[in-house]
C-alpha positions in Angstrom: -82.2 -5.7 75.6 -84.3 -4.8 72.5 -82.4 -1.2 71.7 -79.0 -4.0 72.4 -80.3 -5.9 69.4 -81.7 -2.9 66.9 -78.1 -1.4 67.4 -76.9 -5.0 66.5 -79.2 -4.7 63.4 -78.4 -1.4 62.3 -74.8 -2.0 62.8 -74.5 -5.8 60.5 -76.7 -3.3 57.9 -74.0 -0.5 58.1 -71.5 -3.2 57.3 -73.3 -4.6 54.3 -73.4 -1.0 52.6 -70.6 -0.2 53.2 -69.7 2.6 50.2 -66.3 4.4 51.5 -63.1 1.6 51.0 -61.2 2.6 54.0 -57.9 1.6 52.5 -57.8 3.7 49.8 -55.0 6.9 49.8 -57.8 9.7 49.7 -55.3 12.0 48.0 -54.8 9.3 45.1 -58.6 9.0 44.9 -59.3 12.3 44.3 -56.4 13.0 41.8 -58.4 9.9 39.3 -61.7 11.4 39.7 -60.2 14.3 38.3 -58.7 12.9 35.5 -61.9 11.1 35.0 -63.9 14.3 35.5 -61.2 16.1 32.8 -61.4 13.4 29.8 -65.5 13.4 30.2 -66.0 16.9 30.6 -67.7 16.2 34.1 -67.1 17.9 37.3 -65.9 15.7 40.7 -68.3 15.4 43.4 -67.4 13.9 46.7 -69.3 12.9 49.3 -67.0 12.7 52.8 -67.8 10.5 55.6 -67.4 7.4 56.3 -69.1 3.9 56.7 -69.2 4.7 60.5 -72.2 7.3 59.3 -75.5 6.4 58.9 -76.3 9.6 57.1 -73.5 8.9 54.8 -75.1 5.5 54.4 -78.4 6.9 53.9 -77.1 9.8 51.5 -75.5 7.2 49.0 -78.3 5.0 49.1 -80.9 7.4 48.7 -78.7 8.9 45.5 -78.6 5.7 44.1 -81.8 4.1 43.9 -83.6 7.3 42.6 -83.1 6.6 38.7 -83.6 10.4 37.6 -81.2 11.5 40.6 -78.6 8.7 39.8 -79.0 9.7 35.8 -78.7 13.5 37.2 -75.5 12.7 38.9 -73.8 9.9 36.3 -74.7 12.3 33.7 -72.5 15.2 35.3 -70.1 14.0 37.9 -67.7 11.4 38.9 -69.0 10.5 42.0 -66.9 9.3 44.5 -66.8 8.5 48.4 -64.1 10.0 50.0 -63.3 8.6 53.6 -62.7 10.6 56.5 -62.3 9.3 60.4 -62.4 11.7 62.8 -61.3 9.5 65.4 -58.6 10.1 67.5 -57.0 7.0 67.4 -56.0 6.9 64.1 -52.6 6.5 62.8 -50.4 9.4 62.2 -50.0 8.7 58.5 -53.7 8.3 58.0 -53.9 11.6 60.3 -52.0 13.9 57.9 -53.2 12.3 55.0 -56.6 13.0 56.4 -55.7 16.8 57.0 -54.7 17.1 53.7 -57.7 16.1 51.9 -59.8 17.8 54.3 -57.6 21.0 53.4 -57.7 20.3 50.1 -60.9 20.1 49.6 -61.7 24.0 51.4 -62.4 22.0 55.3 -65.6 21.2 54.9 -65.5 18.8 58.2 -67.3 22.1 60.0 -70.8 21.5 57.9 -70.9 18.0 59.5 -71.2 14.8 58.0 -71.9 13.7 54.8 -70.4 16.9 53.5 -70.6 17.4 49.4 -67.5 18.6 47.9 -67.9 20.0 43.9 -64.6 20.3 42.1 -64.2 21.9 38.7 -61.7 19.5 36.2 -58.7 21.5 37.8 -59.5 20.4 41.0 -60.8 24.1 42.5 -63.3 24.0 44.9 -66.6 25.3 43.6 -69.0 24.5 46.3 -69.0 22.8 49.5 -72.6 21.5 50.2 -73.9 21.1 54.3 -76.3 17.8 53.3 -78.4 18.5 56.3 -80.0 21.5 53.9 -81.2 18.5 51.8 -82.9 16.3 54.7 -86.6 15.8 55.5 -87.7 13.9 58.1 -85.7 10.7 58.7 -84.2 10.9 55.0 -83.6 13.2 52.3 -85.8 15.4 50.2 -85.7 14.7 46.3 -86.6 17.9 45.3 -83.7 19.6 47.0 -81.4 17.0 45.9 -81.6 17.4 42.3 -82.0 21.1 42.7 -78.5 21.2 44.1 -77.2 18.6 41.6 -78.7 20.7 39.2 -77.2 24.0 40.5 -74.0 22.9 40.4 -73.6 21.0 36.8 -70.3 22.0 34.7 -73.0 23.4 32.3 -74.3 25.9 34.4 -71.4 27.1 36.3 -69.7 28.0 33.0 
């Protein structure tokens, strides 16, 4: 009865953050970051899960209320939450839109999830980023996180 009621909790939390909008074409998504990415000189990050991830949930949150790593990030990439569902039940449309993404963006499904995507302003894949490398414990590590944002600034990989 008690785990019935923390899964309860932990769900109604996953609901109120939820960061991926579900109803967005991913395709389209991506394709504005990029212009975004091209008129500020920025490169595109995306994060790609879902809101049925906790470590997706965890992985924005923790990226966000960090100042220096938020500042990192803002100051460097458009940012953006790119929704996958591996679920089988999904509709066909949102199937092949899905497999198109996820082929777009180099398949980076097989590093788990959240998986982080770099693009350069022309939309080329410059690194694909397993997030588990970035965890400690129950969370992630902040050192490692801003060592990879770091890495992988248009700056550097000039």
């Amino acid at each position: 009865m008690i785990l019935l009621a923390e899964l309860m909790i932990v769900g109604r939390a996953q609901e109120k953050f939820a960061v991926y909008d579900e109803s967005v074409d991913v395709n389209v998504q991506i394709d504005r970051a990029l212009t975004q990415a091209k008129q500020e000189g920025k490169f595109v990050v995306c994060q790609v899960g879902g809101n049925w991830c906790p470590w997706c949930l965890k992985f924005a949150a923790f990226i966000n209320e960090d100042q220096e790593i938020s500042r990192l990030v803002e100051d460097n990439f458009v940012y953006i939450h790119v929704n996958y569902n591996p679920r089988k039940n999904v509709l066909d449309k949102e199937k092949a839109d899905a497999e198109k993404m996820m082929k777009r963006l180099g398949n980076p499904g097989r590093f788990g999830f959240p998986v982080l995507v770099i693009l350069d302003r022309k939309g080329k894949v410059v690194h694909i980023q397993d997030s588990a490398l970035l965890e400690e414990g129950n969370g992630y590590n902040k050192e490692k996180v801003i060592r990879f944002f770091k890495l992988w600034t248009p700056e550097v990989t000039r």
